[in-house]
C-alpha positions as CSV (number, residue, x, y, z in Angstrom):
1,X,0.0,0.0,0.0
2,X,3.2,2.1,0.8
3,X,4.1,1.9,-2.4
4,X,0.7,2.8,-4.2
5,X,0.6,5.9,-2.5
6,X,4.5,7.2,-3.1
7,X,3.6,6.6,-6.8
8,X,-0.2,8.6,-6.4
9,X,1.9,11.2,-4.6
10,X,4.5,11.3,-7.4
11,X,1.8,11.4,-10.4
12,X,-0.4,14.1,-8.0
13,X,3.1,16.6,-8.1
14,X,3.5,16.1,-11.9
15,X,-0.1,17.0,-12.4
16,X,-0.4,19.7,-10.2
17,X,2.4,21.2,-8.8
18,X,5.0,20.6,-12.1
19,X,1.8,20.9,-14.7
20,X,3.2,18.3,-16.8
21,X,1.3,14.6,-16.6
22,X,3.3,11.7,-16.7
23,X,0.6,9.0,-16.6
24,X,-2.7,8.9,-18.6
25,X,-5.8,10.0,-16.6
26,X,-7.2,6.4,-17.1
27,X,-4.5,5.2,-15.1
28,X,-4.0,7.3,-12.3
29,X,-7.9,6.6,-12.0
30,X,-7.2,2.8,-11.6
31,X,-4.0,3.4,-9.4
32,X,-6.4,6.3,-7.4
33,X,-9.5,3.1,-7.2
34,X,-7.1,0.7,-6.2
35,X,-6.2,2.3,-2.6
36,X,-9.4,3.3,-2.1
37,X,-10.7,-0.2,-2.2
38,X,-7.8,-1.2,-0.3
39,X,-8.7,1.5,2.5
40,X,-12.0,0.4,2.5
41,X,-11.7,-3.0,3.0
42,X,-8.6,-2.5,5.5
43,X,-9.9,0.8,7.1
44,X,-7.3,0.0,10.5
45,X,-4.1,1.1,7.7
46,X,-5.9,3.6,6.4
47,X,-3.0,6.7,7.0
48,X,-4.4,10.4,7.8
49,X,-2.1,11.9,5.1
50,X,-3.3,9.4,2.1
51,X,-4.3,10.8,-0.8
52,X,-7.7,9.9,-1.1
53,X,-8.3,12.3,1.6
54,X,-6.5,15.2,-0.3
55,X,-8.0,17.1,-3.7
56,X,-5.3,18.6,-6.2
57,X,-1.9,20.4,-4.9
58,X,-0.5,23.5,-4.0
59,X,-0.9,26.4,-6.3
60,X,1.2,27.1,-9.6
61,X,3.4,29.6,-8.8
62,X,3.4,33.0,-11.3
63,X,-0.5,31.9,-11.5
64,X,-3.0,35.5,-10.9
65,X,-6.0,34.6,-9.2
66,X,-9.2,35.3,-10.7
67,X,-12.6,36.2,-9.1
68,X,-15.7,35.5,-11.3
69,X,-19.1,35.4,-10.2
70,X,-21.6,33.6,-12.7
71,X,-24.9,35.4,-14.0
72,X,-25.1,32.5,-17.4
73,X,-27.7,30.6,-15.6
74,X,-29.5,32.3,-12.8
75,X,-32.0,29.7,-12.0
76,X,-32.7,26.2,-13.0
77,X,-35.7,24.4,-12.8
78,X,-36.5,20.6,-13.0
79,X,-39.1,19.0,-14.6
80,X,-39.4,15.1,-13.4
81,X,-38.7,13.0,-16.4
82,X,-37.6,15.8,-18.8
83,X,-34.5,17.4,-19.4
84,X,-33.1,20.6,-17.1
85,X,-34.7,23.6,-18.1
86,X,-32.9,26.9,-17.7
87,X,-35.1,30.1,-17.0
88,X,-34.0,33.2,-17.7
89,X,-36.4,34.9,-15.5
90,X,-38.2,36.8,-18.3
């Protein structure tokens, strides 16, 4: 299990710390499955600091941060058995 996390944690810094993949997403989604099932059927080993617990990674250095606020779809309504309609409120 050791070992399945050290390469999660390596493929999780190439992702999103370096920005440059080195496994296919398909992959790291079987690799990421894989100790999840194994932490749910052995929760006792489960470690605080596993990667399951954790989404993405630190922030790209040299990236701005944007604030946005969304007015593209102000309210949504749902009809049971049909598709999501969007009102615009007119």
């Amino acid at each position: 299990m050791n070992e399945l996390i050290d390469l999660i944690r390596i493929y999780d810094n190439a992702y999103y710390v370096e920005a440059n993949p080195i496994i296919e997403d398909r992959e790291y989604d079987r690799l990421f499955k894989e100790l999840q099932d194994i932490e749910n059927k052995y929760p006792k080993i489960k470690l605080p600091d596993t990667p399951t617990n954790k989404v993405g990674g630190e922030p790209i250095e040299g990236l701005n941060q944007l604030f946005t606020i969304s007015l593209c779809f102000p309210y949504q309504t749902h009809t049971a058995g049909k598709r999501w309609k969007i009102s615009t409120g007119e």
